[in-house]
C-alpha positions in Angstrom: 0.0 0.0 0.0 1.4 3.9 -1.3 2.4 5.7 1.7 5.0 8.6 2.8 7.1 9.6 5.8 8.1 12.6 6.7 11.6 12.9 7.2 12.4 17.0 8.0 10.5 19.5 9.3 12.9 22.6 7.9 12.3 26.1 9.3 14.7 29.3 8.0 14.8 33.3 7.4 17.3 35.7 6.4 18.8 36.8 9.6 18.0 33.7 11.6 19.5 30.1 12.5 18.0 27.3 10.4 16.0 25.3 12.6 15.6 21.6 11.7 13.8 18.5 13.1 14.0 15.4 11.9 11.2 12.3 11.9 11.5 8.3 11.4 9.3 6.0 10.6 6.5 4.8 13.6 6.8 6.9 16.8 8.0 9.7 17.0 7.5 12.6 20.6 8.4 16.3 20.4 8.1 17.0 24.5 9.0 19.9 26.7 7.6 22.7 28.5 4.8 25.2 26.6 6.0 27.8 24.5 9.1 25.9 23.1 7.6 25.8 19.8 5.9 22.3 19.5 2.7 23.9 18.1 4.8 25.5 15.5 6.2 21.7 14.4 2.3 21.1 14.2 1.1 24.1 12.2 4.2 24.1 10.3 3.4 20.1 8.6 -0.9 21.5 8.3 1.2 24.3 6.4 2.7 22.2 4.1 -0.3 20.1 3.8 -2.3 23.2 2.2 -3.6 24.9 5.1 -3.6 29.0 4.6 -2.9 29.5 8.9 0.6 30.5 9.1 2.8 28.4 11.6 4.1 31.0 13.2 4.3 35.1 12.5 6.9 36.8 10.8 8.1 39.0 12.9 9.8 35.8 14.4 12.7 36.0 11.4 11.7 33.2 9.9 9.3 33.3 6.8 9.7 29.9 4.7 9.0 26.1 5.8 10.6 23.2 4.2 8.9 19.5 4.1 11.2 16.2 3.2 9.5 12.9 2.6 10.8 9.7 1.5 7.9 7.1 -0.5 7.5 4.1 0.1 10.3 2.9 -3.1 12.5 5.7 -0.8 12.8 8.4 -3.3 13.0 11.9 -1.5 10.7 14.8 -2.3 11.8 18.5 -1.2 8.8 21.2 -0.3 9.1 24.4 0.4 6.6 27.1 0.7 7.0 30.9 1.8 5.4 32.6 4.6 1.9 34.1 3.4 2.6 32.1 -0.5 0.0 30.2 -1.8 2.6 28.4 -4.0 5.0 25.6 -3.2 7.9 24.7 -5.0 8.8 21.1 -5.4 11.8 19.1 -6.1 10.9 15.4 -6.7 13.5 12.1 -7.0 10.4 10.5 -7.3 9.0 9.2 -11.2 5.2 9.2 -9.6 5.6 13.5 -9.0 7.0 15.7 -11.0 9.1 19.0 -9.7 7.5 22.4 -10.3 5.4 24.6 -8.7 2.2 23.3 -6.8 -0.9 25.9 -6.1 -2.4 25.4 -2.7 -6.1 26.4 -4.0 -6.1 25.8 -7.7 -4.0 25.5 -10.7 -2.6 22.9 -13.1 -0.7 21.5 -10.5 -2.2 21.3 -6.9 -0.9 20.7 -3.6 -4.0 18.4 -2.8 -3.1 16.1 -5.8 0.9 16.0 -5.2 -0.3 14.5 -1.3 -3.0 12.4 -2.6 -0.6 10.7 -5.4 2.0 9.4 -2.6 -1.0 7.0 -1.0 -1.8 5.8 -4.6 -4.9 8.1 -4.8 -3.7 9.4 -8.9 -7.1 10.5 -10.4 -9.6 13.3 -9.7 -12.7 11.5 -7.8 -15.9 12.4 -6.1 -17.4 12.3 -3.2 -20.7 13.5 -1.7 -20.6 17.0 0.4 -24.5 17.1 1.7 -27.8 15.4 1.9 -28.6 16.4 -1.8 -26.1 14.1 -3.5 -24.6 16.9 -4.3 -20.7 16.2 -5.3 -17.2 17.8 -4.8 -14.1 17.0 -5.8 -11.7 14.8 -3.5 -9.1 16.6 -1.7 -6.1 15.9 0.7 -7.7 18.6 2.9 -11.2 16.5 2.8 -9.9 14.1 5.5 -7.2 16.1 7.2 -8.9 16.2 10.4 -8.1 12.3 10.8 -4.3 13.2 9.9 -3.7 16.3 12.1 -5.4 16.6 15.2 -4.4 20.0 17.3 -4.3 20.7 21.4 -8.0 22.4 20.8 -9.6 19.4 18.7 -7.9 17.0 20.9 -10.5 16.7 23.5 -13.5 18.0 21.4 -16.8 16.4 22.7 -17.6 15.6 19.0 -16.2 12.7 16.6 -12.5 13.6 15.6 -13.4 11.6 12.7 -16.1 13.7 11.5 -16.5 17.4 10.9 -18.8 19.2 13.5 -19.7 21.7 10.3 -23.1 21.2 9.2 -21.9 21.1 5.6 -18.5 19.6 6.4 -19.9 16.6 8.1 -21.5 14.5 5.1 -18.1 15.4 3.1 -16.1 14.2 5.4 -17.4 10.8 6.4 -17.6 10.4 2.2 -14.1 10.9 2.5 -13.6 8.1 5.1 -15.3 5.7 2.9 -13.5 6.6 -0.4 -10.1 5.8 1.7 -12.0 2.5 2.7 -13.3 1.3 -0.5 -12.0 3.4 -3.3 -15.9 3.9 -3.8 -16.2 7.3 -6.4 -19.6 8.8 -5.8 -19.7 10.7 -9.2 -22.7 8.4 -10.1 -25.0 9.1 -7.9 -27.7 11.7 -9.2 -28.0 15.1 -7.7 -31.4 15.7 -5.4 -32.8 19.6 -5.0 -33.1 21.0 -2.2 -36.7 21.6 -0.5 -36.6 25.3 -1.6 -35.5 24.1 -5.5 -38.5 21.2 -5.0 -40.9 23.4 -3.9 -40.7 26.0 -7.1 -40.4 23.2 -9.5 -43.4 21.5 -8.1 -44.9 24.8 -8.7 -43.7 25.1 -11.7 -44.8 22.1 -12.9 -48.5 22.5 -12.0 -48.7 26.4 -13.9 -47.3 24.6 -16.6 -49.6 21.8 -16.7 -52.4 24.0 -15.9 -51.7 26.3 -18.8 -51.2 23.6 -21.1 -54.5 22.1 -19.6 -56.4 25.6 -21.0 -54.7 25.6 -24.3 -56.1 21.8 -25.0 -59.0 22.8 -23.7 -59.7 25.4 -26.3 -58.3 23.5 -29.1 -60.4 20.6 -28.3 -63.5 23.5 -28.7 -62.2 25.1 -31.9 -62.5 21.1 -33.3 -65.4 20.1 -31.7 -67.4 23.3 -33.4 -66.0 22.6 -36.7 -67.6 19.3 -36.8 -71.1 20.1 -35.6 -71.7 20.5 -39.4 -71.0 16.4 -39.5 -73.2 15.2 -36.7 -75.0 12.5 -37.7 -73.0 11.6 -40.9 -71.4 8.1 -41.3 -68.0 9.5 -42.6 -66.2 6.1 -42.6 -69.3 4.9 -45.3 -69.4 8.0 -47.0 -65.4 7.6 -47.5 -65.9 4.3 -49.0 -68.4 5.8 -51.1 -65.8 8.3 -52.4 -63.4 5.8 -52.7 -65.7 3.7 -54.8 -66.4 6.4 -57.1 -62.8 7.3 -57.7 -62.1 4.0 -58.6 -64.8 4.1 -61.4 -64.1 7.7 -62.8 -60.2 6.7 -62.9 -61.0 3.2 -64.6 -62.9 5.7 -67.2 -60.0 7.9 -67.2 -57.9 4.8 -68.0 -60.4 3.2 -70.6 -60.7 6.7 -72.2 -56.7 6.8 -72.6 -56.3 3.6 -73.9 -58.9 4.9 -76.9 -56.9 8.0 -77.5 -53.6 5.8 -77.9 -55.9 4.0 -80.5 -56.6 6.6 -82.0 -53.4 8.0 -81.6 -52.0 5.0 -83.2 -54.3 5.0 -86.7 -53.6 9.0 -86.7 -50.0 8.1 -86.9 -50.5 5.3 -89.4 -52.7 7.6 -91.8 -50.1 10.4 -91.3 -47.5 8.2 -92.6 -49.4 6.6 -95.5 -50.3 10.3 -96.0 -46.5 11.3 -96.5 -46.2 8.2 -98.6 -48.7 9.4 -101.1 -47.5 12.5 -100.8 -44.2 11.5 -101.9 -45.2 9.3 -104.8 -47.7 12.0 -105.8 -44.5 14.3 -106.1 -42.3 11.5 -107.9 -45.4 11.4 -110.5 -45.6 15.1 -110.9 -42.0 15.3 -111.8 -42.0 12.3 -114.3 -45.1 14.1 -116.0 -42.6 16.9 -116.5 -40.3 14.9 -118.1 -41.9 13.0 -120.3 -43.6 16.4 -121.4 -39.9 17.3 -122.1 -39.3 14.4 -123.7 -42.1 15.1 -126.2 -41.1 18.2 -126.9 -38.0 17.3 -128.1 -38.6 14.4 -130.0 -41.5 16.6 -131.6 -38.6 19.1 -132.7 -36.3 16.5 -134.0 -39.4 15.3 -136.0 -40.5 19.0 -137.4 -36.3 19.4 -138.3 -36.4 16.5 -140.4 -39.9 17.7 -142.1 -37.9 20.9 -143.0 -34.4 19.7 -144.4 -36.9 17.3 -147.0 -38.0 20.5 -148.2 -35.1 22.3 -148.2 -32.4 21.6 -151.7 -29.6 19.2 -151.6 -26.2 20.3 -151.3 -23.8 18.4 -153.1 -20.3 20.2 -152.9 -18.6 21.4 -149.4 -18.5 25.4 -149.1 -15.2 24.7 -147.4 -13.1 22.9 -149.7 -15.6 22.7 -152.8 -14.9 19.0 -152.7 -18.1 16.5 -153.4 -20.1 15.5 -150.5 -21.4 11.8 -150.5 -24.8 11.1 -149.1 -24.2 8.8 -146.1 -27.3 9.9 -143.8 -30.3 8.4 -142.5 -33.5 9.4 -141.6 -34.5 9.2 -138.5 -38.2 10.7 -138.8 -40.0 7.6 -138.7 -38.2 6.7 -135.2 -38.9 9.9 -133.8 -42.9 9.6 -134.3 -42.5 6.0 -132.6 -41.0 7.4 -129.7 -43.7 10.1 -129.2 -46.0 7.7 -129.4 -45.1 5.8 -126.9 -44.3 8.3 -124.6 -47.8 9.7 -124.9 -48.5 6.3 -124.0 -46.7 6.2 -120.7 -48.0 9.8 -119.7 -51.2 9.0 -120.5 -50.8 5.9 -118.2 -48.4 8.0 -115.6 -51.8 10.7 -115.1 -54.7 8.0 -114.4 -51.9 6.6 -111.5 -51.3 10.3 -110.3 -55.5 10.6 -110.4 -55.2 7.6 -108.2 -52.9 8.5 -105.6 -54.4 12.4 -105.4 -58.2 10.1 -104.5 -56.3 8.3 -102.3 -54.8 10.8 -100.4 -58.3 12.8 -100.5 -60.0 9.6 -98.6 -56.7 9.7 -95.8 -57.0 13.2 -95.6 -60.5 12.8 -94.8 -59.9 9.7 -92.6 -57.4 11.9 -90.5 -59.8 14.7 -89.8 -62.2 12.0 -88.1 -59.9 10.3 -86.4 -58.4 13.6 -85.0 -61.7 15.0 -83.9 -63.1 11.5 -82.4 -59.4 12.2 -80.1 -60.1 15.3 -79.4 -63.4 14.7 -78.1 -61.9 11.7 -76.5 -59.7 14.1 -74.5 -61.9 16.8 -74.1 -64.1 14.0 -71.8 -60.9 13.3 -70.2 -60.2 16.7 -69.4 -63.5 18.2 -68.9 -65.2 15.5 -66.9 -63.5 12.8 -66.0 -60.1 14.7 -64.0 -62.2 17.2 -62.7 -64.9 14.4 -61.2 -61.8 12.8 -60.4 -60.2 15.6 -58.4 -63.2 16.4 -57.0 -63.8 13.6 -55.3 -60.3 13.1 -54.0 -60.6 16.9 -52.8 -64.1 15.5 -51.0 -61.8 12.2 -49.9 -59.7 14.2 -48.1 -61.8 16.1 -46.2 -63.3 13.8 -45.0 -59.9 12.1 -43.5 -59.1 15.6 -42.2 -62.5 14.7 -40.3 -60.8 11.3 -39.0 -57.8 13.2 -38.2 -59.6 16.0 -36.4 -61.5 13.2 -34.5 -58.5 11.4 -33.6 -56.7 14.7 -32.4 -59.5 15.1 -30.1 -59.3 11.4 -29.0 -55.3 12.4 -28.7 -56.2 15.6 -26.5 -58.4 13.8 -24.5 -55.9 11.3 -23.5 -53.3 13.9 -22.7 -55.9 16.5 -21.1 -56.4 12.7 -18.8 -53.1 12.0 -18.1 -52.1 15.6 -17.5 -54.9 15.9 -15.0 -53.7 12.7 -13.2 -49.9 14.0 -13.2 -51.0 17.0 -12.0 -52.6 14.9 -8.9 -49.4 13.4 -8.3 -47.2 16.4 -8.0 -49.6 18.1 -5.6 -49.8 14.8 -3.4 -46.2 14.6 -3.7 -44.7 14.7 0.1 -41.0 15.4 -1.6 -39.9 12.7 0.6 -37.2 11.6 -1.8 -34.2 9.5 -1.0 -31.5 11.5 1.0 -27.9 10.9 1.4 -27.0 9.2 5.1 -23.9 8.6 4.9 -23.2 6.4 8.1 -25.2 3.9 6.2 -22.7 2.8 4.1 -20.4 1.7 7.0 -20.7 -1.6 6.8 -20.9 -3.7 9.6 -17.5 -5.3 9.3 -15.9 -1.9 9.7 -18.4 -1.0 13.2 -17.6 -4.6 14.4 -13.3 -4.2 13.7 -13.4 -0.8 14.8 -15.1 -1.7 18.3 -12.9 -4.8 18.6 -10.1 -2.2 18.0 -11.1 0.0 20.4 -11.6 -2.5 23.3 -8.0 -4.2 23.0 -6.4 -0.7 23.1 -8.3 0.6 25.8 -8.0 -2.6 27.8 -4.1 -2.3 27.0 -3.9 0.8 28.0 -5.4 0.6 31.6 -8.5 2.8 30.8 -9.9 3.6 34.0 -12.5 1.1 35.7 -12.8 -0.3 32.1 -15.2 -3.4 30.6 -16.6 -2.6 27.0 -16.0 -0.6 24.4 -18.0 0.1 20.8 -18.2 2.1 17.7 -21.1 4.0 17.6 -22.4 4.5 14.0 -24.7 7.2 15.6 -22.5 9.6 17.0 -19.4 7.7 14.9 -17.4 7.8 18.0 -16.2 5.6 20.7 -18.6 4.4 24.0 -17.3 2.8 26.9 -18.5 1.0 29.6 -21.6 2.4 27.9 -21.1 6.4 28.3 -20.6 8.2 25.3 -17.5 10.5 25.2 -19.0 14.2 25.6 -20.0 13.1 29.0 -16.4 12.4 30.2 -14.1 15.4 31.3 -11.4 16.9 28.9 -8.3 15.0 29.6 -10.5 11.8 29.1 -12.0 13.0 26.3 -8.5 13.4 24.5 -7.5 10.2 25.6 -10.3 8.3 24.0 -10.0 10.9 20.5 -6.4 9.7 20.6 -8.0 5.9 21.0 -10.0 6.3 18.0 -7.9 7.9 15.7 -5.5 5.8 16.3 -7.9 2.6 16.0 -8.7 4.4 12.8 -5.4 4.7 11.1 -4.8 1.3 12.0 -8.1 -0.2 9.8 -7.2 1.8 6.8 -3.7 0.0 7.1 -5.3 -3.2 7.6 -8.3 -3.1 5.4 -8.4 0.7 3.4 -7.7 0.9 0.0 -5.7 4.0 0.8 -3.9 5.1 3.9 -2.5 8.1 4.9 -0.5 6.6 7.6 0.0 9.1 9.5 -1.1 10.9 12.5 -0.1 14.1 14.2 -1.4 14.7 17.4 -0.7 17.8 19.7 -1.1 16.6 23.8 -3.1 13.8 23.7 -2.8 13.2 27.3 -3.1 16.8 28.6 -0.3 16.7 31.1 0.1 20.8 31.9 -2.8 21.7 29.4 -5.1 20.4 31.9 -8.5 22.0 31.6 -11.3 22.1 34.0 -12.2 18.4 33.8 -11.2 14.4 34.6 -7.5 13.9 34.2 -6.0 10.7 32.5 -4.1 9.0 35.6 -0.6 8.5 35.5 -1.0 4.7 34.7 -3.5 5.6 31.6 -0.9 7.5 30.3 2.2 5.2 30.7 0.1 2.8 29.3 -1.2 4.5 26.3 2.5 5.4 25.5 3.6 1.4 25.8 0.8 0.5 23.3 2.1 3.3 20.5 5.8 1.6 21.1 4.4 -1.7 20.9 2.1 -1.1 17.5 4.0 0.9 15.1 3.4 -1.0 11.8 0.9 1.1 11.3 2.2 4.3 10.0 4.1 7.1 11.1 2.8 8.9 14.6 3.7 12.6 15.7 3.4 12.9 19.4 3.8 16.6 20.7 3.0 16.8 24.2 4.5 18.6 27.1 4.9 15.9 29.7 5.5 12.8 28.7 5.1 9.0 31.4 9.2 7.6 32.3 8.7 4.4 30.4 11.4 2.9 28.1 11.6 5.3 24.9 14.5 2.7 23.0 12.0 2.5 20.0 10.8 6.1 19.6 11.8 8.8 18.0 11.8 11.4 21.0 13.0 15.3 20.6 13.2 16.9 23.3 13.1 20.8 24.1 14.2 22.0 27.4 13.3 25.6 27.6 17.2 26.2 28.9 19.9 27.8 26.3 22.0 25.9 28.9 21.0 22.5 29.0 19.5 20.4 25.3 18.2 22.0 22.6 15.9 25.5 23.9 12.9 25.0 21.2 11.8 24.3 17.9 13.1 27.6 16.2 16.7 28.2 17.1 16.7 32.0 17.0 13.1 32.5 19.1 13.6 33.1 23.1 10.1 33.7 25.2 
């Protein structure tokens, strides 16, 4: 298990001596008479532990405080903090802290953590700081009450393990049981407070209420839209609807289908149209030239009619040579030719006669089919889209009919279970689950901590004694069935001592983290006796024989004034004896009362 010793207690100043005290492991006793400075040894480790009471004033010389520790591996860490500094600078040998600066209150790197990390505590957790579930953050300071107990807290009538504060005391027993069971509270949910229940409750039923008018009045506005429908079957009259748009689109589709028909002979008759067309214009052009054909044949024919009558020439006007009569006639072909021609045109116009009929009847053909489709259409629509749309228009009012109705089935509902939730919240006794935290101590730990408490005691001679137990109610110690605020002062610091003690000895043995330590300032009360029972002489020696005897534990800090003669081989004692001629004077080298 992490744990950490402190080694040096360092005090020092400009113009003064150094002042030093050193600490080993298990029992260690700072004695000697008051005002020697053994409070200052105190305030001087709550110092380095965070707290923002200075040890001692300035005006003693000496303004900075230096803290070694060794870890549990034994590497060495060096603090040291200035007088009125909320800073502390840090030089670690250790890999699990780093050197630096550390902020007592907040920053990147805080005090709390550095102390935390050396008993194996290395993340931020939570814990539980009041009734509410409401959670803070895990610091060294949380439980630093169990640690360091001072000469006024030592015989406090309440628990040293708990805080008296009203809004201390849930955080630090949540404290005690994260060292006990690594338990992180971040979890849990947060409750309100009675004050924060109370308007929200409030809240609740205005908002309810108002939402419970708004229904209201849409649930009218619907209602007296529909008084127009009373009486009318709107689910038959739907089907109705429905029926009919089923027939008017089957129309709509039959009706289509015979203007694709139609469509399909218009496209045919078009084309056979074109045909015609074409041919008709083939025709026309081989009219033309078999007129030219018989033209020219016809003045071939009337050239030959005029060279017969025309004289012979029998010598060339060129050369005046004799010509020779080799030609042929070729007026008989010629009339041949145009008679057959004729022949062919004659043929060529009855065809073109034919194809201009035929293209008269198609033309005419086309114009019917064109208009039967139009009127085809024209019912499509006319009539037949506009029925058709109609009736889906009518269709659809009538579902936003079914809707309305359902919306004010839906309001209903709502406006019900509104109304019942509202009867809830204002029977609500806001007697919600609050945070106790003594009952998460487990038995085990009340049963250990008793059986604790009753060998110490009975070891250490506790007057007239015969049983001891942890109370879970007042988290303190009872013996011989008293409870500690009724005993005197120095008792009541003997039995605080008891406990914590008890208690750093079951986080040792069954914590998940342990400080192990404890610092206590006269836990016997020797010359700091107050008005009250005094531990007897025996008590004491006997106390003081059961810290030799058990310090596996952790690390104890005994400063008292006065302490029994027993055999101190095993401790650690420093003694002060208030003479410049005899030991050591006090705790700072350089102060003189």
């Amino acid at each position: 298990m992490d744990r950490f010793v402190i080694k040096k207690i360092i005090a020092k100043g400009d113009n003064v001596l150094e002042s030093s005290i050193c600490f080993e492991e298990g029992l260690n006793i700072v004695c000697g008479p008051s005002n020697t400075g053994k409070s200052y040894i105190f305030y001087c480790i709550d110092y380095m532990f965070g707290s923002s009471t200075k040890p001692f004033d300035e005006s003693t010389g000496y303004d900075t405080i230096i803290m070694e520790v060794v870890t549990k591996d034994g590497d060495s860490i060096r603090l040291e903090r200035e007088i009125g500094k909320n800073t502390v600078n840090v030089i670690s040998h250790s890999p699990e802290v780093e050197s630096g600066k550390y902020n007592t209150s907040r920053g990147n790197q805080r005090l709390s953590d550095l102390w935390l990390s050396l008993i194996g505590i290395r993340d931020e957790h939570k814990i539980i700081k009041n009734q509410y579930y409401h959670p803070q953050m895990l610091t060294w300071r949380t439980f630093i009450h169990t640690i360091l107990i001072n000469d006024d807290a030592v015989s406090q009538r309440e628990s040293i393990l708990a805080k008296a504060g009203y809004y201390e005391r849930t955080s630090s027993l949540t404290a005690l049981l994260f060292l006990m069971s690594s338990k992180d509270y971040s979890e849990f949910s947060t409750q309100d407070t009675p004050e924060i229940k109370k308007a929200r409750k409030k809240a609740k039923s205005d908002y309810i209420n108002e939402k419970l008018q708004e229904l209201s009045e849409q649930h009218g506005r619907i209602a007296d839209s529909m008084i127009p429908l009373e009486g009318i079957n709107i689910e038959s009259e739907m089907q109705k609807v429905i029926d009919r748009i089923t027939e008017t689109e089957n129309e709509i589709i039959i009706a289509t289908n015979r203007s694709r028909r139609l469509l399909e002979q218009i496209y045919d008759i078009s084309a056979k149209l074109e045909e015609g067309r074409f041919l008709h214009d083939r025709y026309m052009a081989l009219d033309s030239q078999y007129q030219s054909d018989i033209r020219r044949l016809q003045f071939i024919d009337d050239g030959g009619m005029l060279l017969q009558s025309s004289p012979t020439v029998t010598r060339c006007p060129v050369c005046d040579s004799e010509l020779t009569d080799e030609g042929e006639t070729h007026q008989h072909d010629t009339k041949g030719e145009i008679k057959i021609i004729n022949a062919k045109l004659l043929d060529l116009r009855e065809v073109i006669d034919d194809v201009a009929d035929d293209k008269v009847q198609l033309e005419g053909r086309l114009g019917e089919l064109k208009a039967e489709n139009e009127d085809v259409l024209a019912v499509i629509r006319n009539k037949l889209e506009p029925q058709a749309e109609e009736l889906k228009e009518r269709l659809n009012d009538y579902r936003v009919v079914v809707q309305m109705r359902h919306e004010m089935d839906v309001i209903k509902a709502l406006s019900v279970g509104m109304n019942n939730d509202l009867g809830v919240i204002e029977q609500d006794d806001e007697s919600e689950l609050r945070f106790k935290p003594k009952e998460h101590f487990s038995s085990e730990f009340i049963e250990t901590m008793s059986n604790y408490l009753s060998e110490m005691l009975e070891n250490s001679k506790f007057e007239r004694f015969l049983t001891a137990r942890f109370s879970i109610d007042s988290f303190d110690v009872v013996t011989n069935g008293r409870k500690k605020e009724t005993e005197g002062s120095g008792f009541r610091a003997f039995l605080n001592t008891v406990l914590a003690f008890s208690f750093m000895r079951y986080l040792a043995n069954h914590g998940k983290y342990t400080p192990g330590l404890l610092v206590i300032d006269s836990p016997i009360l020797s010359l700091k006796e107050r008005d009250g029972e005094k531990a007897t002489d025996s008590m004491k020696a006997s106390l003081f024989r059961y810290l030799l005897s058990n310090q596996q534990y952790g690390q104890v800090i005994l400063l008292e004034n006065d302490i029994p003669e027993i055999d101190y081989n095993k401790a650690n004692v420093i003694e002060f004896t208030m003479d410049d001629e005899d030991g050591r004077y006090g705790f700072l080298l350089s102060v003189r009362n």
